[in-house]
Structures are given as structure tokens and as C-alpha cells.
C-alpha positions as CSV (number, residue, x, y, z in Angstrom):
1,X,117.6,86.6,87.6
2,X,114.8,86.4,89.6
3,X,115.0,88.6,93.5
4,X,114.9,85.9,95.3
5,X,117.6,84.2,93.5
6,X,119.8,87.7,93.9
7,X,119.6,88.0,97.5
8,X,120.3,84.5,98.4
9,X,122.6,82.7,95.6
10,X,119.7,80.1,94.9
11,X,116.3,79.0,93.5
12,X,113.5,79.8,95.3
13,X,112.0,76.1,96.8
14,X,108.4,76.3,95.9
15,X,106.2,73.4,95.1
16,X,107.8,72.0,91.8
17,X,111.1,72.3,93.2
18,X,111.3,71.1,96.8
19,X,114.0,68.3,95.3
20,X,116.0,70.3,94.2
21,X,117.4,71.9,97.9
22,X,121.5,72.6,97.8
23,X,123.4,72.5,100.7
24,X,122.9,75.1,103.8
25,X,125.3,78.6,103.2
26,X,125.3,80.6,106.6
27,X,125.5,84.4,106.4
28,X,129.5,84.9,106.3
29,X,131.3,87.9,104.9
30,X,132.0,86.7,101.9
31,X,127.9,86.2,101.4
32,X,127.2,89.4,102.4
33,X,129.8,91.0,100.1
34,X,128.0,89.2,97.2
35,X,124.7,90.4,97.9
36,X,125.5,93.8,97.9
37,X,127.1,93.8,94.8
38,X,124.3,92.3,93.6
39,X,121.4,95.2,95.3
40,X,124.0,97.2,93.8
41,X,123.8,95.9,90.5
42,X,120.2,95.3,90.8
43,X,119.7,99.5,92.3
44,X,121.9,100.5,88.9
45,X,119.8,98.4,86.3
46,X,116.5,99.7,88.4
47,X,117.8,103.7,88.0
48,X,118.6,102.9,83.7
49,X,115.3,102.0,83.6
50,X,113.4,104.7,85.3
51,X,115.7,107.3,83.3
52,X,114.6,105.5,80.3
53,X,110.9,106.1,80.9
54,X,111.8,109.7,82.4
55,X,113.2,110.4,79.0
56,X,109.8,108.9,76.7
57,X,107.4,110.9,79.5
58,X,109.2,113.9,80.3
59,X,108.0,115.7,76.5
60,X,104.6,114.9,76.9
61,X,104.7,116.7,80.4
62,X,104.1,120.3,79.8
63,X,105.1,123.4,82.4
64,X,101.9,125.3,82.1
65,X,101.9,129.3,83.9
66,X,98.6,130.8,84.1
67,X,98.8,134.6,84.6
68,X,95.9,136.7,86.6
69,X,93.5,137.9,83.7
70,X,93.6,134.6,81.6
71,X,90.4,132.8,80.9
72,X,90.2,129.4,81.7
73,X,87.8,126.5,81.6
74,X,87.4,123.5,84.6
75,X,87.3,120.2,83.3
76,X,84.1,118.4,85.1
77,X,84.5,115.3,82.8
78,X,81.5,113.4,84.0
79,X,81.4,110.2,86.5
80,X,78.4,107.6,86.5
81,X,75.1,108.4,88.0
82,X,76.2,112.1,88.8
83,X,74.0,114.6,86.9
84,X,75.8,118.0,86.6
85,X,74.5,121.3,85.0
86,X,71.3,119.3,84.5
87,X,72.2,116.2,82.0
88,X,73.4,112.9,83.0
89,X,76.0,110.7,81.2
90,X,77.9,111.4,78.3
91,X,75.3,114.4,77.5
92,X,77.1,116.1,80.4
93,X,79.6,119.2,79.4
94,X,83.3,118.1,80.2
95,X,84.2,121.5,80.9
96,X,82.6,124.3,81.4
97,X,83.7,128.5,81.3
98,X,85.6,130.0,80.6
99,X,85.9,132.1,83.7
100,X,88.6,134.6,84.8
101,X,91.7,134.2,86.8
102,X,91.2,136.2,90.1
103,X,94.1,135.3,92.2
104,X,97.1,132.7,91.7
105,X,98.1,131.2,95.4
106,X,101.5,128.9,94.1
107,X,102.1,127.5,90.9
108,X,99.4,124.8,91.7
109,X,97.0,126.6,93.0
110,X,94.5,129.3,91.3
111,X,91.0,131.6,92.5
112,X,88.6,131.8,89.8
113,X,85.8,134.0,89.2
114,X,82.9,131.5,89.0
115,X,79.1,132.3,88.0
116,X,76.6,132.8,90.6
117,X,74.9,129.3,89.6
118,X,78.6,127.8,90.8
119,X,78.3,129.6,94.4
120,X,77.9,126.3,95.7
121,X,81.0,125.2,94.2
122,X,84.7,126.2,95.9
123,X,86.2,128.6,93.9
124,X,90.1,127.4,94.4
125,X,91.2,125.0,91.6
126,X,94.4,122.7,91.1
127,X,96.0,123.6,87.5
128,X,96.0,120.0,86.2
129,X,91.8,121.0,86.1
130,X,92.1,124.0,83.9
């Protein structure tokens, strides 16, 4: 069933249908009792489904805890017309380290120990680049 359809008991009137108009309903209780059973149905069918593609993504998520000490490397996967580390294009390293863990700020957040080549660079990384 199409939303439109859901929320107000009828077909849509767009171009190939402006014949097909039913009589007038106004907004009475008995209306408004129907349509939200119907959200409700609709808010049900809508939660089945995103627990069903919870359950097919969850695995492929991983937790992953980095501990002060590890080695890491920082994906720099390469963007067009940026030249990094002196090649452009797909010639360009897609990470590059591996460099020390300094300091861990939240379980999101971690300092690493860069080269002195990198000193322009910000030293503070998100984990989904390690």
C-alpha cells in the first residue's frame, strides 16, 4: 500500500487518475482511529525491517580497542588531483606508518607519534582511519 493511500483511505489523484475521485470523508473519529492503526502498522513493518538489516550488518561491524604502544598505520587513500608523499593518483600509498600510539583520548579518539615530515599534519586521528 502506497503512504499516501495509508494515511488517507484512498488513491492518490494524480494525472492518470483525476476520474477516478470518491466521495469527500471529513476527519471524524472513526478516521482518525483508522489511521493510527495503520502508522502503527506501518511503524511495526518499518522496525522488522531495520532489525532485519541490523542483523546482516551487525557481523561485519567490528569493535576494534587500540591500547597505548600499538603500531598503527593512517589510511590516506588518495582523492583526484591531490598529490601526497610526492605521487599523484593511484601511485599514491593508501596508508602510510606504521607509527606509535602516544595517547588514547575516548574510544574514538587516538594521538599518534607522527614523523617529522608529517609535522604539518594534526596528530589526533579518528579510529575508523587506523
Amino acid at each position: 500500500m502506497h503512504p499516501y493511500e495509508m494515511l488517507y483511505g484512498r488513491h492518490c489523484r494524480t494525472s492518470t487518475c483525476w476520474l477516478k475521485a470518491g466521495k469527500k470523508q471529513f476527519a471524524g473519529p472513526k478516521i482518525i482511529q483508522l489511521t493510527a492503526e495503520k502508522v502503527a502498522i506501518a511503524r511495526e513493518k518499518l522496525k522488522a525491517a531495520r532489525d532485519r538489516q541490523k542483523m546482516y550488518a551487525d557481523p561485519r561491524r567490528g569493535l576494534v580497542t587500540f591500547s597505548v604502544g600499538d603500531r598503527v598505520y593512517i589510511n590516506v587513500s588518495p582523492w583526484k588531483g591531490v598529490i601526497r608523499f610526492g605521487k599523484r593518483g593511484k601511485l599514491s600509498p593508501r596508508f602510510i606508518g606504521p607509527f606509535p600510539i602516544i595517547e588514547i583520548l575516548n574510544d574514538q579518539t587516538v594521538v599518534l607519534d607522527l614523523l617529522p615530515e608529517l609535522a604539518d599534519i594534526l596528530n589526533t586521528f579518528n579510529v575508523c582511519y587506523l
